[in-house]
C-alpha positions in Angstrom: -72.8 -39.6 5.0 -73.2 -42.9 7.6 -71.8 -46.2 7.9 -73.5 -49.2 10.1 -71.4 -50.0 13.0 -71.6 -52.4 15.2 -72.9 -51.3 18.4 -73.3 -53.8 21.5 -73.2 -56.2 18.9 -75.5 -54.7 17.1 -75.5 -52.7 14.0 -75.9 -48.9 14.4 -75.1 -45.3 12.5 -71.8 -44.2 12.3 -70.6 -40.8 11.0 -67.5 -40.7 9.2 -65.3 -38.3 7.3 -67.3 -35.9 5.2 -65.6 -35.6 1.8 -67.9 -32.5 1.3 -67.2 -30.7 4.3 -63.5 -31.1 4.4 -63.4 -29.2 0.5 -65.5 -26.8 2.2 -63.0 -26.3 5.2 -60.3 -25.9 2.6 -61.7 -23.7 0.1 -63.2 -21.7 2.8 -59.4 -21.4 4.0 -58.3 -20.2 0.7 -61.0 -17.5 0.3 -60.4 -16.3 3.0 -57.0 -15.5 2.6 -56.4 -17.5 5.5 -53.9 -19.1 3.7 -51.8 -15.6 3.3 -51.6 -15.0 7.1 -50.4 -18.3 8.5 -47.6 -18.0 5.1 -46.8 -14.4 6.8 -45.9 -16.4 9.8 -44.0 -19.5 8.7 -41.5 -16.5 7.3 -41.7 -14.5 10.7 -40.4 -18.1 12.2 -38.0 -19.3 9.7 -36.3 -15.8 9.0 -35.7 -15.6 12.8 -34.7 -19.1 13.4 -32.2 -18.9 10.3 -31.1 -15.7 11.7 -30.1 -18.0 15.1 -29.2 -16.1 18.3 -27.9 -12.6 18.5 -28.4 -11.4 22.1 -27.6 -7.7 22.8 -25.9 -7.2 26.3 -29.4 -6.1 27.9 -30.4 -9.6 27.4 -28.1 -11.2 29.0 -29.0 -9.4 32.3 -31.9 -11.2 32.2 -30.2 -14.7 31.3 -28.3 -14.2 34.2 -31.3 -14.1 36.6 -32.3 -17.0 34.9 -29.6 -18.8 35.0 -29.5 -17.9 39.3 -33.2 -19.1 39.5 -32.1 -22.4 37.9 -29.2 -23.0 39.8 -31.7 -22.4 43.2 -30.5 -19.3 44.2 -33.7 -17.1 43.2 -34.7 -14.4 40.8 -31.6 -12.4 41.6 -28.4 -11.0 39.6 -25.8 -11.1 42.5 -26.5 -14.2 44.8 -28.1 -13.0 47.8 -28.3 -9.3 47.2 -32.4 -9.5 46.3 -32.5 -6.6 43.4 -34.5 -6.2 40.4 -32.7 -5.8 37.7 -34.8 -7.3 35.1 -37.5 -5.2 34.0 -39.2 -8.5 32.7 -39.6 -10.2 35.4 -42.1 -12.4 33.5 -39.8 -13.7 30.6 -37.1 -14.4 33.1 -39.4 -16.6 35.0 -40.2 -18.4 31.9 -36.2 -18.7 31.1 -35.6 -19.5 34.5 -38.2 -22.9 34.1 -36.6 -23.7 30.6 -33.5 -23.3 32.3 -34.4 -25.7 34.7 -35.5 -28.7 32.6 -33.0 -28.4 30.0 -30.4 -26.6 31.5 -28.5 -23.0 31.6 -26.6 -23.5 28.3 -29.1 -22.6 25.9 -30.5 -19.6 27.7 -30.2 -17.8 24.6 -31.9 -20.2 22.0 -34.5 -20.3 24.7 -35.4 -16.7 24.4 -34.9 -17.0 20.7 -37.5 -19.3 20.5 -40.4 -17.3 23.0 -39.2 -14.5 20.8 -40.0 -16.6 17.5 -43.4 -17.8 18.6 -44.5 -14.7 20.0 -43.6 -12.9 17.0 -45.3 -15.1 14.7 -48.6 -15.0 17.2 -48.4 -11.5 16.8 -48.3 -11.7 13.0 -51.8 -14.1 12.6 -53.1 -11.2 15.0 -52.3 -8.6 13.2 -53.8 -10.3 9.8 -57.0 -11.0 12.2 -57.0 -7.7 13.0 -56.8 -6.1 9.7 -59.9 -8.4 8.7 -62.0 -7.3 11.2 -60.9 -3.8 10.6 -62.7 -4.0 6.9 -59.1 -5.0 5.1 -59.7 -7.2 1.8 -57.4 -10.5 2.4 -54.6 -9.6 0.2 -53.5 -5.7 2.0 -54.2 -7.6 5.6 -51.5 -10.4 4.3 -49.2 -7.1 3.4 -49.6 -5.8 6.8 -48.8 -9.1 8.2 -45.7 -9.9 5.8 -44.4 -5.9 6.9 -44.2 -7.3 10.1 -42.8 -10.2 9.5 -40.2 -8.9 7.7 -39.5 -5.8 10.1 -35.5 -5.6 10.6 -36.1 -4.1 14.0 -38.8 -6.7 15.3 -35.8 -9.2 14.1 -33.1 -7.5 15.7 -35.2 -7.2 19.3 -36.1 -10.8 18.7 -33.1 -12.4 18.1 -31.3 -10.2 20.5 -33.2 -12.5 23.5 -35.0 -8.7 25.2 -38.7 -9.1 25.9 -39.7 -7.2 23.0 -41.9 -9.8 21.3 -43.8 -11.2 24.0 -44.3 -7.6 25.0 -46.3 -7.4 21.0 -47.7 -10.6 21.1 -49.8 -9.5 24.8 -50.5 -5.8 23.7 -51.9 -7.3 20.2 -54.3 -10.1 22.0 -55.5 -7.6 24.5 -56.8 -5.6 21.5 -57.8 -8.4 19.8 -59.5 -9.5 23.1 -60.9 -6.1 23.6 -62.6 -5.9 20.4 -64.0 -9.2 20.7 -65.6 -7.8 23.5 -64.5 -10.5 25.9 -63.1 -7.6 28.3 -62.8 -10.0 31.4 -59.7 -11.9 29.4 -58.5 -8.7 27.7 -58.3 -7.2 31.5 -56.8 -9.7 32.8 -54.3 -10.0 30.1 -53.3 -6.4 30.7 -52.9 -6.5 33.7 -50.5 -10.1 34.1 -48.5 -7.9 30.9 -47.1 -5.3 33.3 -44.9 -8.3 34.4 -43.9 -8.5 30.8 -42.4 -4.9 30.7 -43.4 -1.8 33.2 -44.6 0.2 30.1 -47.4 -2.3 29.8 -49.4 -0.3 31.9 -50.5 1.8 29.4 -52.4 -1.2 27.8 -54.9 -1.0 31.2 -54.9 2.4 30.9 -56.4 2.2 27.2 -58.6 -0.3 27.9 -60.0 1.6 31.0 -60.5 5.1 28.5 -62.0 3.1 25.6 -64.6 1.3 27.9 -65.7 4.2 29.4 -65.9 6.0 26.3 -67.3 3.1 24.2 -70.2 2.4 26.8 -70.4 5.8 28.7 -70.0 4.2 32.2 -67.0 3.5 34.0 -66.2 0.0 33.7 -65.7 -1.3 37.4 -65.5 -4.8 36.3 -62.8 -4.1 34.4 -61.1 -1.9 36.4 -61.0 -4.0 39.6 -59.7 -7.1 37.2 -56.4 -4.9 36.3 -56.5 -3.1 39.6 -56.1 -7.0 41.0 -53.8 -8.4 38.7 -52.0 -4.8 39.0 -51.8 -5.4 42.8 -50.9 -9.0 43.2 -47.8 -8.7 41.2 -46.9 -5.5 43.0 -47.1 -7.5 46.2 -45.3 -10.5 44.6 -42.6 -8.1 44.2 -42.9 -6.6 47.3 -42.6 -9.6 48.9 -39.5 -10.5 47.3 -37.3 -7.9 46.5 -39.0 -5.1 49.3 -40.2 -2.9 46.5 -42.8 -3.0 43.5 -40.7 -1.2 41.1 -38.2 -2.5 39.3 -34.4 -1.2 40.1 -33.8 -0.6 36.4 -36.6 2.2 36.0 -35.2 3.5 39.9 -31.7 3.9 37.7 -33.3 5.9 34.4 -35.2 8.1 36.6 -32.5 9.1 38.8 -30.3 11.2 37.4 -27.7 9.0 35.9 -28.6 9.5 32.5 -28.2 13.4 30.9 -29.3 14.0 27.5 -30.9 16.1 25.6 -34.4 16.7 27.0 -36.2 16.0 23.3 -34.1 13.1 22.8 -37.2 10.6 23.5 -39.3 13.0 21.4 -36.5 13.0 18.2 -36.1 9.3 19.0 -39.9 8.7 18.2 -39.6 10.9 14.8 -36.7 8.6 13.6 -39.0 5.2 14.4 -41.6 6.7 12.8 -40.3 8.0 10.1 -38.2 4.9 9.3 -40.5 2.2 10.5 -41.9 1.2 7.2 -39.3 3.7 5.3 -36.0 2.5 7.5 -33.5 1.3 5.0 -34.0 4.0 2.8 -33.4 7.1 5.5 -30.2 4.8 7.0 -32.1 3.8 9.9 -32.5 0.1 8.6 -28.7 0.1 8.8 -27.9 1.9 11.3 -30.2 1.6 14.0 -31.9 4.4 16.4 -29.5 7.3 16.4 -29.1 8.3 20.0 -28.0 11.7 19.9 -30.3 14.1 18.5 -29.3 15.3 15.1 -30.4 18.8 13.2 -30.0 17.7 9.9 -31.3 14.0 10.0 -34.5 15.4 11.9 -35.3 17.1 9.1 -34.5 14.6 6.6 -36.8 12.2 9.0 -39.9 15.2 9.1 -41.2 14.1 5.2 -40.8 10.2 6.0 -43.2 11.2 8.6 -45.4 13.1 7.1 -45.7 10.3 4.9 -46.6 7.4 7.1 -48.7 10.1 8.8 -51.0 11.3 6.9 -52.5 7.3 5.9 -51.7 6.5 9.6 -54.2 9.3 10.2 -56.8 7.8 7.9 -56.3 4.4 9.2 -57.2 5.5 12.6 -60.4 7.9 11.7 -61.6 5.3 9.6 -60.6 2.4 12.9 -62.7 4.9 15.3 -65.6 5.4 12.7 -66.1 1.2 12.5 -66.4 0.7 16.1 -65.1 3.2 19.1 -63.4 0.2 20.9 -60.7 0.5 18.5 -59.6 3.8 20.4 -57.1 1.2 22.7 -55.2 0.0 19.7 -55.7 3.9 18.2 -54.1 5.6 21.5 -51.2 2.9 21.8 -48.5 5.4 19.9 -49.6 8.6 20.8 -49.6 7.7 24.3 -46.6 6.3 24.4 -45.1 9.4 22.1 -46.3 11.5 24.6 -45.6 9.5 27.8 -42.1 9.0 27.1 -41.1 12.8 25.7 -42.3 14.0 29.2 -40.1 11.5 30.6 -37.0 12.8 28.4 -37.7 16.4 29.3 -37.2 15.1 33.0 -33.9 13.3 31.7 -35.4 9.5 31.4 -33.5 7.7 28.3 -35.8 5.4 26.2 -34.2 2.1 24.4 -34.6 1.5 21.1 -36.4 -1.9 21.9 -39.1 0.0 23.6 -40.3 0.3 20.0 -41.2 -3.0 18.3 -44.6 -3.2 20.4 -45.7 -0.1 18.5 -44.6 -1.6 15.4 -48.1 -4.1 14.3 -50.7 -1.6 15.4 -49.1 1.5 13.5 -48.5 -1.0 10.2 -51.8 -2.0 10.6 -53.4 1.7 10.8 -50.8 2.8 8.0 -51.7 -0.2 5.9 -55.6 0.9 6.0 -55.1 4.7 5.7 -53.0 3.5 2.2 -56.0 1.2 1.0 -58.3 3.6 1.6 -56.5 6.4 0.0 -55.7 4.4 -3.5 -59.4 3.5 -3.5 -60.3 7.3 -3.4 -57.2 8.8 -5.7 -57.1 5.7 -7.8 -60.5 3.7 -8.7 -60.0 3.0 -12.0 -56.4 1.8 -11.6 -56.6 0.4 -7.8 -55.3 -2.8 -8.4 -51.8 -2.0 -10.7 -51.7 0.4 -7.8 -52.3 -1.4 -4.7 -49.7 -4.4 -6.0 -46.9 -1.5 -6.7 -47.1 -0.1 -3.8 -47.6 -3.5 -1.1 -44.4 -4.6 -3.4 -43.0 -1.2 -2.7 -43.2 -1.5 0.9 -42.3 -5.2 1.7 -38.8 -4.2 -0.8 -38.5 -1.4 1.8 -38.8 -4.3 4.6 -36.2 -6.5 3.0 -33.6 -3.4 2.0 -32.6 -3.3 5.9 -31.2 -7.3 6.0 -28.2 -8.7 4.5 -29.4 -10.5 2.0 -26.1 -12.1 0.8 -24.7 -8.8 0.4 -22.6 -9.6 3.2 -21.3 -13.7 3.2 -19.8 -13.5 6.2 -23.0 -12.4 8.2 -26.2 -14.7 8.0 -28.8 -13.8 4.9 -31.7 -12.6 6.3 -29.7 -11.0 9.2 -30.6 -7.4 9.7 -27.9 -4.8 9.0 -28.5 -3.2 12.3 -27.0 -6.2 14.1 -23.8 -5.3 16.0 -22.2 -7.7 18.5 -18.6 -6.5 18.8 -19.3 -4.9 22.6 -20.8 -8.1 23.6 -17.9 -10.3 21.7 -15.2 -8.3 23.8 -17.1 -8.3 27.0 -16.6 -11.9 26.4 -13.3 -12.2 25.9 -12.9 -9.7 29.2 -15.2 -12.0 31.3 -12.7 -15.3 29.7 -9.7 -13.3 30.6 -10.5 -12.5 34.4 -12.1 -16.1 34.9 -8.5 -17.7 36.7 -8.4 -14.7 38.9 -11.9 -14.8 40.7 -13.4 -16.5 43.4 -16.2 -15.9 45.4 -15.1 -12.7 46.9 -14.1 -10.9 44.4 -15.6 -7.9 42.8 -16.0 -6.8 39.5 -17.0 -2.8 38.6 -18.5 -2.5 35.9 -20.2 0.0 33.7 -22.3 -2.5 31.3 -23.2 -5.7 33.3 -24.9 -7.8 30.5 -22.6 -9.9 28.5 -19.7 -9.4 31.4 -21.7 -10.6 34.1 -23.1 -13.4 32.4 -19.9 -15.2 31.0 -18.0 -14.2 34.2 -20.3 -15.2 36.7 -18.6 -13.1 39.4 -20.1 -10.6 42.2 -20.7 -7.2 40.2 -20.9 -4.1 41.3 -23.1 -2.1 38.9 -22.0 1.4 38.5 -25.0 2.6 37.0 -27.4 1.6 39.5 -29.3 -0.9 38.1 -28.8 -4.1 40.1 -26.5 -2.2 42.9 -28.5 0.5 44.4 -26.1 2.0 46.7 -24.5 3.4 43.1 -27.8 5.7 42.7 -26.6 7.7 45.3 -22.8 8.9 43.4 -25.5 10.6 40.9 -26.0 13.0 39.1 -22.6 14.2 37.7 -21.0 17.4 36.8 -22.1 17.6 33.2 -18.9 18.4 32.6 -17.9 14.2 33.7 -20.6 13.2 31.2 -19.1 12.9 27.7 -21.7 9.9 27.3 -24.5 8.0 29.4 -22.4 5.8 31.4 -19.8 7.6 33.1 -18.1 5.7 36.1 -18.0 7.8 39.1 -14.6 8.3 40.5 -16.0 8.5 44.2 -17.6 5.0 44.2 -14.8 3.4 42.5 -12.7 5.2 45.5 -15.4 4.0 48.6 -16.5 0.6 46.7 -12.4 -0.5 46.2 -13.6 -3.3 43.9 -10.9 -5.9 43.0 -11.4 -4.8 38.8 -13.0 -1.9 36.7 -14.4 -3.2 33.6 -15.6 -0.5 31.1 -15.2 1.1 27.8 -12.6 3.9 27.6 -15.3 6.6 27.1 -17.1 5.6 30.6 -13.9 6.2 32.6 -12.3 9.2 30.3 -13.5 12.1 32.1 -14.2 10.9 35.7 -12.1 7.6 36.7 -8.9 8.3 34.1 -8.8 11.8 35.6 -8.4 11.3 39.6 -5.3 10.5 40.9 -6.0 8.0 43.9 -7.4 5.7 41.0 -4.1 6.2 38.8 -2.4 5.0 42.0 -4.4 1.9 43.3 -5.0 0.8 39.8 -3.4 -0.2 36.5 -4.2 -1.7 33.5 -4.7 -5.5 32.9 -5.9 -5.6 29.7 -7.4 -3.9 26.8 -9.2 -4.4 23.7 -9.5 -1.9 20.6 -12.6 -0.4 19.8 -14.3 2.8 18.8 -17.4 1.7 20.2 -19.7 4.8 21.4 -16.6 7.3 20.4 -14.0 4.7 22.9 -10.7 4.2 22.8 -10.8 0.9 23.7 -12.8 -1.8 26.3 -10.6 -1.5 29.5 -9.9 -3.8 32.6 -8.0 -2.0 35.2 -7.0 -4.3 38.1 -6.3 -3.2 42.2 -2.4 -3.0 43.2 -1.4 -5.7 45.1 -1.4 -4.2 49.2 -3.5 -1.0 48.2 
């Protein structure tokens, strides 16, 4: 429809707005279930936003850096000592700049609200993704609301670690990927190892499903990550005289002991209780860190479960189109990666997991619609709405949902803040006594570190490197994965010894030149990891 306008002074056509194609525009939305995907992410934002800030003491490691880089003194923990610490290098940076136009204080909502975004991004990807995967509107909108809803993608997100932006870039490189714009998906890869070291394996997926897809080895592709790959090793060369960051130096030297199929039982719990979480306990109680007999078993028929559609799903992915072997390989590599690593004595962290967490939905999600269509065709519908409600109650069982008041509504039930509360209270207690010289030890630098703002000496290694060397232990010293030492507290002589009881119990609380040059400041109760208590021992006076 046209209008005369004047034009030069002159009347001429002039389009205006088509009633028509704006009712188009909107049913077209509607049909398309459209409508069900960005809803999916309005509750991803406003759960997490009404969930507020709940940063675990990893994070705050990485708010310090920012903070630093604010304040001019560079992407560093301790002013002038030029470590890595941060294995998200990336997300600090982008902390750092917020911090630097609207100041240090609200470090945390910062990182709540990169988390927030990302994590809704990743949910309108994961409902695009489901579509172009063959998914009728209404099981892609499941998918999307499972993810929205996941208590441990709200945990990692409101927690301030990298987690989410880490989701957000593996999911648009697959989206990328299968859009067949490979140039952006490379390049995307490649810029995410910044995000988190794991990220390699997205190059390394998009390398094997090229090759496979077209039967030639991509070199475009390859010399786009092998560039991106490259620069930002050099960056970091540059900068801190090494590519790698100190924190994966730490895991993989030694300090750590566990069980060698820790990583490998680890995986079975997240798999198992991904989706199925608050029923097996794992909604409530997070990861369990040391391997257990009898809840391995209990977690092998969870698996089994998600495993067998998860299995579909993926056949049915490769079948469509073979470029959906990068978002296919994403868990069994990392599954496989990171057991190796745990036989060697490398400990993975439970936020390693969220990234995992849309592409598995999404392949469990299909294997389940495509399984009701075969067992069920004459009842598929009754079926499919039982079990989508099924699943998203599942979802919803791990937060409080008012059955707490004293702890926010939709706050997950795997939240726990009382180390980082009393690391506070530590870090306000020895605030009169320090200066500029001082130094702290300590055997948990997030939380400490940042409220204190003092010089810390790290005694696990991972932003003071001359700690690597005290390692490994006596097994017999390691009742748990931080034990302090006794020798470095002897050569180091730091001015305090922050740490929970268990860290110090059979190593620091056992040698006698430390029961003579220190005492006890200050303690707090807790039973945190099996302690007796968070502990600040400070130097005698002379010694």
């Amino acid at each position: 429809m046209t209008l005369l306008a004047p034009q030069n002074g002159r009347p001429g056509p002039r389009r205006v707005f088509s009633t028509k194609r704006s009712r188009d525009q909107v049913l077209g939305f509607f049909r398309s279930g459209s409508w069900l995907a960005w809803t999916a992410a309005a509750v991803a934002v406003a759960v997490r936003l009404s969930c507020g800030s709940h940063p675990i003491d990893d994070a705050y490691i990485t708010f310090r850096y920012a903070h630093n880089l604010a304040q001019g003194l560079g992407l560093v923990y301790n002013p002038g000592e030029s470590v890595l610490g941060s294995s998200s290098p990336l997300f600090a940076l982008l902390l750092g700049g917020l911090a630097t136009v609207f100041g240090s204080e609200g470090l945390p909502i910062y990182a709540l609200v990169i988390n927030t975004l990302s994590d809704g991004l990743a949910v309108l990807l994961t409902f695009r993704l489901a579509r172009r995967l063959g998914l009728p509107w209404g099981w892609a909108g499941v998918a999307s609301l499972l993810l929205a809803l996941a208590p441990m993608s709200i945990r990692y997100s409101i927690g301030g670690m990298e987690a989410s932006l880490a989701s957000a870039a593996a999911l648009a490189v697959f989206d990328a990927h299968l859009s067949r714009r490979d140039t952006l998906a490379a390049f995307m890869a490649g810029m995410a190892v910044l995000i988190r070291p794991d990220s390699l394996a997205l190059g390394a997926l998009l390398t094997i499903s090229l090759l496979l897809a077209a039967r030639r080895i991509p070199w475009r592709t390859s010399a786009i990550l092998a560039a991106c790959f490259f620069s930002a090793a050099g960056l970091l060369w540059v900068f801190y005289g090494t590519p790698v960051p100190q924190t994966v130096v730490a895991k993989g030297a030694h300090i750590y002991q566990a069980d060698p199929w820790m990583n490998g039982l680890q995986f079975l719990y997240f798999f198992g209780g991904f989706l199925f979480g608050p029923a097996v306990g794992l909604g409530a109680q997070g990861i369990v860190i040391v391997p257990n007999i009898r809840l391995t078993q209990v977690m092998v028929l969870p698996a089994v479960l998600l495993g067998t559609p998860w299995v579909v799903g993926a056949v049915q992915a490769l079948r469509r189109e073979r470029r959906w072997l990068a978002l296919v390989g994403q868990a069994p590599l990392f599954a496989v990666t990171y057991t190796l690593l745990g036989l060697r004595g490398s400990v993975m962290a439970e936020w390693y997991f969220p990234p995992l967490m849309p592409a598995l939905t999404l392949l469990v999600v299909s294997g389940l619609h495509a399984g009701l269509r075969r067992l069920t065709p004459h009842a598929y519908t009754p079926g499919a709405v039982t079990l989508a409600a099924l699943l998203v109650t599942l979802q919803l069982a791990g937060l409080n949902l008012g059955r707490n008041p004293d702890r926010g509504f939709w706050l997950p039930s795997s939240v726990w803040e009382e180390r980082e509360t009393l690391y506070h209270q530590a870090a306000d207690f020895l605030q009169p006594s320090l200066d500029s010289q001082t130094v702290v030890a300590a055997s948990e630098i997030g939380a400490l570190g940042y409220y204190c703002g003092c010089r810390i000496l790290d005694t696990v290694g991972l932003v003071s490197p001359q700690a690597l060397s005290y390692y490994p232990l006596n097994i017999g010293e390691l009742p748990s994965l931080n034990a302090v030492p006794a020798q470095l507290i002897h050569d180091a002589d730091p001015d305090y010894l922050v740490s929970l009881e268990i860290f110090l119990r059979p190593t620091v609380l056992q040698d006698p030149w430390f029961r003579h040059n220190y005492h006890l400041l200050w303690s707090a109760e807790t039973d945190a990891f099996g302690s007796n208590g968070l502990l600040i021992f400070g130097r005698n006076r002379g010694s």
